[in-house]
C-alpha positions, 0 to 999 in steps of 0.5 A, spaced: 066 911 814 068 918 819 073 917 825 074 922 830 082 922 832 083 924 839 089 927 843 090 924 850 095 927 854 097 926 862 096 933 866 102 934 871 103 939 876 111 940 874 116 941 879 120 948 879 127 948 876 130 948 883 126 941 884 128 938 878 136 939 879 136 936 886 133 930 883 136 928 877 143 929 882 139 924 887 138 920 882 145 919 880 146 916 885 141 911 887 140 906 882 133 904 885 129 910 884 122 907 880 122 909 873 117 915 871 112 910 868 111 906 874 110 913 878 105 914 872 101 907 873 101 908 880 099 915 881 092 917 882 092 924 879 091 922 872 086 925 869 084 921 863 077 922 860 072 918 860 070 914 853 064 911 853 064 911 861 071 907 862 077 910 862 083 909 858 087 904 861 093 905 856 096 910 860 097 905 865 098 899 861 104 902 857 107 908 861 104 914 856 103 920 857 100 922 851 097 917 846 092 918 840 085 914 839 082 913 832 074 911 833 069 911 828 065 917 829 058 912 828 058 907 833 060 902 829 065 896 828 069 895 824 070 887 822 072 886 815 079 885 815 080 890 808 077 895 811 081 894 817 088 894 812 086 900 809 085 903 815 091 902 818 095 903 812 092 910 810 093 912 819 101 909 817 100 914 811 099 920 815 102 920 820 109 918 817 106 925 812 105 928 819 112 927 820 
């Protein structure tokens, strides 16, 4: 079976230097400040694509800014239980070789 591995990642507008600074010394100071995955799952702006015509709720379920997704390249699901342990096991494999 083929799969397709793809990358995910939250596009930002990133803030200047100056910004940066100013709000990090704010921050010290109030500890009440929402933490950066709950500005993310409350933002509007991400700009995830689309995979089959939802989109990926990862991001917001889980406070990522960039993730990967392994899907079979053929529309088919993968049900058998072996199949599924090899595929988890050769994924654990080469990312721990990525490494």
């Amino acid at each position: 079976v083929l799969f397709i591995l793809k990358h995910y990642k939250l596009k930002t507008n990133e803030p200047e230097e100056e910004e940066k600074s100013e709000e990090t010394e704010n921050a010290a100071d109030d500890d009440d400040l929402p933490t950066q995955a709950c500005i993310d799952a409350q933002s509007c702006v991400n700009d995830f694509l689309r995979l089959e015509g939802d989109h990926l709720q990862i991001a917001r379920y889980y406070g990522l800014r960039e993730f990967l997704v392994l899907i079979p390249a053929k529309n088919m699901a993968i049900t058998d239980e072996t199949r599924i342990k090899i595929l988890l096991s050769s994924l654990t494999i080469a990312v721990s070789n990525a490494n």
